[in-house]
C-alpha positions in Angstrom: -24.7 7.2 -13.4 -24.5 3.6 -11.5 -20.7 3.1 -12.0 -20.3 7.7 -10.9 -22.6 6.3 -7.7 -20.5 3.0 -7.0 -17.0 5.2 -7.3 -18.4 7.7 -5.1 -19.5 4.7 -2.4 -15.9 3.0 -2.3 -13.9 5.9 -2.4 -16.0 8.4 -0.1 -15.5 6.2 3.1 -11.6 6.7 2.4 -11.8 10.4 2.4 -13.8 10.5 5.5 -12.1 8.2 7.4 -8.9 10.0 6.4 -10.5 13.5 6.8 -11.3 12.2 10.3 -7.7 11.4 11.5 -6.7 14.7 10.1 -9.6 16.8 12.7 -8.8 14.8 15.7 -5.2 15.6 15.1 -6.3 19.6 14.4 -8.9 18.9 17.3 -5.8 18.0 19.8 -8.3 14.6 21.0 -4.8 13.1 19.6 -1.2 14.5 19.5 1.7 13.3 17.3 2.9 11.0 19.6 -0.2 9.2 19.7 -1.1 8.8 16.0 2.4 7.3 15.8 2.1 4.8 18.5 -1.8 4.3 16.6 0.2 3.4 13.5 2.5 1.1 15.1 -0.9 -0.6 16.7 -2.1 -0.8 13.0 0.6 -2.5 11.8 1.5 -4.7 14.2 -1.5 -5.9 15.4 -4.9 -4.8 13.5 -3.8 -5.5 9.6 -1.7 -8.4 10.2 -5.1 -10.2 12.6 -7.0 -9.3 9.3 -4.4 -10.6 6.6 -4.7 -13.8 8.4 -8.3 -13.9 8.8 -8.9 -13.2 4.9 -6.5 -16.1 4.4 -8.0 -18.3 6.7 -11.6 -17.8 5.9 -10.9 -18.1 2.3 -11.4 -20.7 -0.5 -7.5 -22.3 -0.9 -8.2 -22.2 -4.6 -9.4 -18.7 -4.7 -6.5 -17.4 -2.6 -3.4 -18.6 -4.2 -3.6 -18.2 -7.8 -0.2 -18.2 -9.1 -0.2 -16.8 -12.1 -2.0 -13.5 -10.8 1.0 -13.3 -7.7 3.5 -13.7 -10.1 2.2 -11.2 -12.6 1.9 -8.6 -9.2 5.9 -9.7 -8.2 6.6 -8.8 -12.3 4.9 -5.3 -12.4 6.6 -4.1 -9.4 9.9 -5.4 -10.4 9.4 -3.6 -13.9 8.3 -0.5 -12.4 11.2 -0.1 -10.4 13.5 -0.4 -12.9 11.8 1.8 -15.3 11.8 4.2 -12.3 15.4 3.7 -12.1 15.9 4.9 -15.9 13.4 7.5 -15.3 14.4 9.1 -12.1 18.0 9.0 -13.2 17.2 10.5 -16.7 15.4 13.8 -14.6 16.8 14.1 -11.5 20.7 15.0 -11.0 20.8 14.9 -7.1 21.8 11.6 -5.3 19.5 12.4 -2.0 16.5 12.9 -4.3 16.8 9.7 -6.7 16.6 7.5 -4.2 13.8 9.0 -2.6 11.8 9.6 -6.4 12.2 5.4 -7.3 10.7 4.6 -4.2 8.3 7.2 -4.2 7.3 5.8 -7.8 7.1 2.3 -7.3 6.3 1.5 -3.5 3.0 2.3 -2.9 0.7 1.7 0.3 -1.1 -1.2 -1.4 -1.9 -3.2 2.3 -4.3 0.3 3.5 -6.1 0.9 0.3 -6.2 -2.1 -1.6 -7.9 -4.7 1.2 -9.9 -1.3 2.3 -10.9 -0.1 -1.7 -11.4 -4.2 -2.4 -13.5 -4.7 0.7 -15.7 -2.0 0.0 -16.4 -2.9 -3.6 -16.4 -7.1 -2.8 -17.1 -7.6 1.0 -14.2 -9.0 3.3 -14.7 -13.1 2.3 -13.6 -12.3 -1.7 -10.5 -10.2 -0.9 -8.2 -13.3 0.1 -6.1 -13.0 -3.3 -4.8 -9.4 -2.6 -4.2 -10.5 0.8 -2.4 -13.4 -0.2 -0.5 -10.8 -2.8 0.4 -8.9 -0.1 3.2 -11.9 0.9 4.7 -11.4 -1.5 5.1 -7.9 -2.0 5.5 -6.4 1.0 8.5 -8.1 1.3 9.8 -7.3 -2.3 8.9 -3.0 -1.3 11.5 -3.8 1.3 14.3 -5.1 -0.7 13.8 -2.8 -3.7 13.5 -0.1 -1.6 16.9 -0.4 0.0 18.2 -1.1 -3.3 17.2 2.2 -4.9 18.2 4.3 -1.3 22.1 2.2 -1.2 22.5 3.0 -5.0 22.1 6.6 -4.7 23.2 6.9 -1.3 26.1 9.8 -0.6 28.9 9.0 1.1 30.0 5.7 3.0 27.9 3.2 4.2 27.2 -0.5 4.1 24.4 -2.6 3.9 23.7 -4.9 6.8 22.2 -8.1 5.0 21.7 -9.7 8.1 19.0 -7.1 9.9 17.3 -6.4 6.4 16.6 -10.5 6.2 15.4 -10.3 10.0 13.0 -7.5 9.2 11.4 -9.3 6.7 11.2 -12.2 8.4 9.9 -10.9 11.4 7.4 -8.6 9.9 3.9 -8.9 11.1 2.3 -9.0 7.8 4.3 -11.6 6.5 3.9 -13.9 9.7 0.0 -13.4 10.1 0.3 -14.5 5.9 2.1 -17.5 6.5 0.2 -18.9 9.6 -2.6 -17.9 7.5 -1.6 -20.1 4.5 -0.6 -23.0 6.9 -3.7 -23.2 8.6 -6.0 -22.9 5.7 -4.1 -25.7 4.4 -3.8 -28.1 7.6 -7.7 -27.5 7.7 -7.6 -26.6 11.3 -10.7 -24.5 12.4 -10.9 -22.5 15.2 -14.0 -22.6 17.7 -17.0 -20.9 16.9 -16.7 -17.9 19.6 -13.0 -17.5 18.3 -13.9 -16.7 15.0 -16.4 -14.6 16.1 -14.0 -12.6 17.9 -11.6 -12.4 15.6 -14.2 -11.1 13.0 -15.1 -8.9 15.3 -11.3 -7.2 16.2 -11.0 -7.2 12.4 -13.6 -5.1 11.4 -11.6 -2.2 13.0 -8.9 -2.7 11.3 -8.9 -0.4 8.0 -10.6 2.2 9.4 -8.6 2.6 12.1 -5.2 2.5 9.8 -7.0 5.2 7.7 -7.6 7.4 10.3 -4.1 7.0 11.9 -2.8 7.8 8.2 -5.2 11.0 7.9 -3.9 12.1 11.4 -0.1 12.2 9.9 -1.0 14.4 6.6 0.2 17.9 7.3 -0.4 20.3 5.2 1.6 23.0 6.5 4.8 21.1 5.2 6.6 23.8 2.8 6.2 22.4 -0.7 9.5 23.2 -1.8 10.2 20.3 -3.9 8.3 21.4 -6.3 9.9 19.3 -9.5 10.2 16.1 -7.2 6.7 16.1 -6.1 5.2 16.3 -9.5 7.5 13.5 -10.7 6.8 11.1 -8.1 3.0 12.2 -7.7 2.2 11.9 -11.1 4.2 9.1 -11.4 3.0 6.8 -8.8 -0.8 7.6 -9.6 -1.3 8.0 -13.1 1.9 6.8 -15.2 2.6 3.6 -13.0 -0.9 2.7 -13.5 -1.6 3.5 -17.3 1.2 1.5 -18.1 0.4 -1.8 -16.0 -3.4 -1.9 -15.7 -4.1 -2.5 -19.4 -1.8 -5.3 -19.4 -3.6 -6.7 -16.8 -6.8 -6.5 -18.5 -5.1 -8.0 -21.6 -4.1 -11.2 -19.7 -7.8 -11.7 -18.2 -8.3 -10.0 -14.7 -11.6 -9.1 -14.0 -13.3 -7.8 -10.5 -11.4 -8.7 -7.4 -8.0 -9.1 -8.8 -8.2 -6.2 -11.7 -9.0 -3.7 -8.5 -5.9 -5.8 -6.3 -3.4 -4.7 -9.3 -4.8 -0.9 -9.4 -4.1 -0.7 -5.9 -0.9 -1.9 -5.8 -0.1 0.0 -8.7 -2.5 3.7 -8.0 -2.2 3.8 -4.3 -0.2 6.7 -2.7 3.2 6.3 -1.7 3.9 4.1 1.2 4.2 6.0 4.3 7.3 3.8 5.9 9.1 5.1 2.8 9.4 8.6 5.0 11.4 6.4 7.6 13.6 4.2 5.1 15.0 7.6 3.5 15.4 9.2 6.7 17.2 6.0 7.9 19.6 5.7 4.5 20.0 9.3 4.0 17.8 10.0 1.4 16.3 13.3 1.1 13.7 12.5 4.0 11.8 15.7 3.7 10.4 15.0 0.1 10.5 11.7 1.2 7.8 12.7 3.4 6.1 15.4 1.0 5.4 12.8 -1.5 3.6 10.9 1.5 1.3 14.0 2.1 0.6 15.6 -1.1 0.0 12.1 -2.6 -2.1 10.5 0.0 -4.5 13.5 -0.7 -4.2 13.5 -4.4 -4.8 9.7 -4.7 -8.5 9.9 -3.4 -9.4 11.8 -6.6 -6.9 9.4 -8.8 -8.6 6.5 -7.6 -12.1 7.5 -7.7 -11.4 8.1 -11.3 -9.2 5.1 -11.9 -12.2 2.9 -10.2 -14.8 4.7 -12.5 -13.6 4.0 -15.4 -13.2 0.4 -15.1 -16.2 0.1 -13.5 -17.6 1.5 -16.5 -15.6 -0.7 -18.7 -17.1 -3.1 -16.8 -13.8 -4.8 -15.6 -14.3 -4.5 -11.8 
């Protein structure tokens, strides 16, 4: 009954902070325009202040451990290609393969995993998914584009040059870096900084969950029927199963066993909607698999977070 109560208290703020986004958008307090120019705030401001803050506040040998980064940086490499195999074993259409691989393996790991992780550990033990989240998040982006130009229709080329500027100009990535660089130069900020920037932190989660519950619409027309239980049940249960007890096999426990079910159990990424849009993918499963997942993953994760609570692994 503990490890049922525990579940209930890190997944239920999820839900409600998502189920919140989704009544001020029904409400009207917020129209479509503003939830995206909320998401854009989250991303560019909030989440990258608090990447850097969980990277500068941590313990330097608690932060980077190598062998747990490169172990995240293998899974997701592995998943992709067995979503390669997968997806083009299934699926005959172009537009959709694309869109199914990254559906599978690209998940929203920043949201849920420091939000799921903080819940479970508090904010000062969450600096190794944070520090994960260098690496990935740039690795999403190239394997992303990878899967999209492969099964792309028709002619079109790749331009190397603006994908390496967005990765090195993403905010996540920067706020991870100046992170690492001060936590190693030693540097401290004054007091009443700190304190402010703890303070414009603690919004940062809650208010990317809400702006993600404010973009679920239900009303899409689920006619991708066959895509949407491949990359649903792919990206939530499948991914996962196969990944997780490896994990446990090599010896991650608590903070870094619930860092790898994130990345691996968390809903689709929602900037995969764009990408496929962008590369002409098949945008409007694309953004289906967005939806339908987000809301299917609060009862996948609950139950992924039980039992290894139960197991006593996190």
């Amino acid at each position: 009954m503990g490890n049922l109560i525990l579940s209930l208290e890190v997944i239920l703020p999820l839900f409600l902070m998502l189920a919140l986004g989704y009544i001020i958008r029904q409400a009207k307090l917020v129209d479509e325009k503003g939830f995206v120019q909320l998401n854009a705030l989250t991303f560019r401001v909030f989440l990258p202040l608090l990447i850097f803050r969980n990277i500068y506040t941590s313990d330097l040998s608690a932060a980077f451990n190598g062998r747990y980064i490169l172990w995240g940086v293998i899974i997701t490499v592995v998943s992709f290609l067995l979503s390669m195999l997968a997806v083009c074993a299934i699926e005959k259409e172009n537009r959709k393969r694309g869109v199914l691989v990254q559906g599978i393996f690209r998940s929203n790991f920043i949201i849920f995993g420091l939000s799921v992780a903080t819940n479970m550990y508090g904010g000062e033990r969450v600096a190794p998914i944070s520090m994960m989240i260098t690496f990935i998040v740039p690795l999403y982006n190239v394997l992303s584009v990878i899967a999209l130009e492969f099964f792309r229709g028709g002619a079109g080329k790749i331009n190397i040059k603006a994908i390496l500027r967005s990765i090195a100009t993403n905010p996540l990535i920067i706020a991870s870096i100046l992170g690492v660089l001060l936590l190693l130069s030693g540097l401290r900020f004054p007091k009443v900084a700190e304190n402010t920037l703890k303070d414009i932190t603690s919004v940062a989660t809650p208010l990317a969950l809400v702006a993600l519950g404010g973009s679920i619409r239900f009303a899409q027309a689920a006619s991708n029927i066959k895509g949407l239980l491949i990359g649903i049940l792919g990206r939530l249960v499948v991914t996962p199963a196969l990944f997780i007890p490896a994990g446990v096999l090599l010896g991650f426990r608590d903070v870094e066993l619930i860092g790898l079910l994130m990345m691996l159990a968390s809903p689709t990424a929602v900037s995969s909607y764009t990408m496929a849009q962008q590369m002409g993918g098949d945008g409007e499963l694309a953004g289906e698999l967005v939806v339908f997942g987000t809301a299917c993953s609060v009862g996948t994760i609950f139950l992924w977070v039980f039992l290894l609570t139960s197991l006593n692994l996190a």
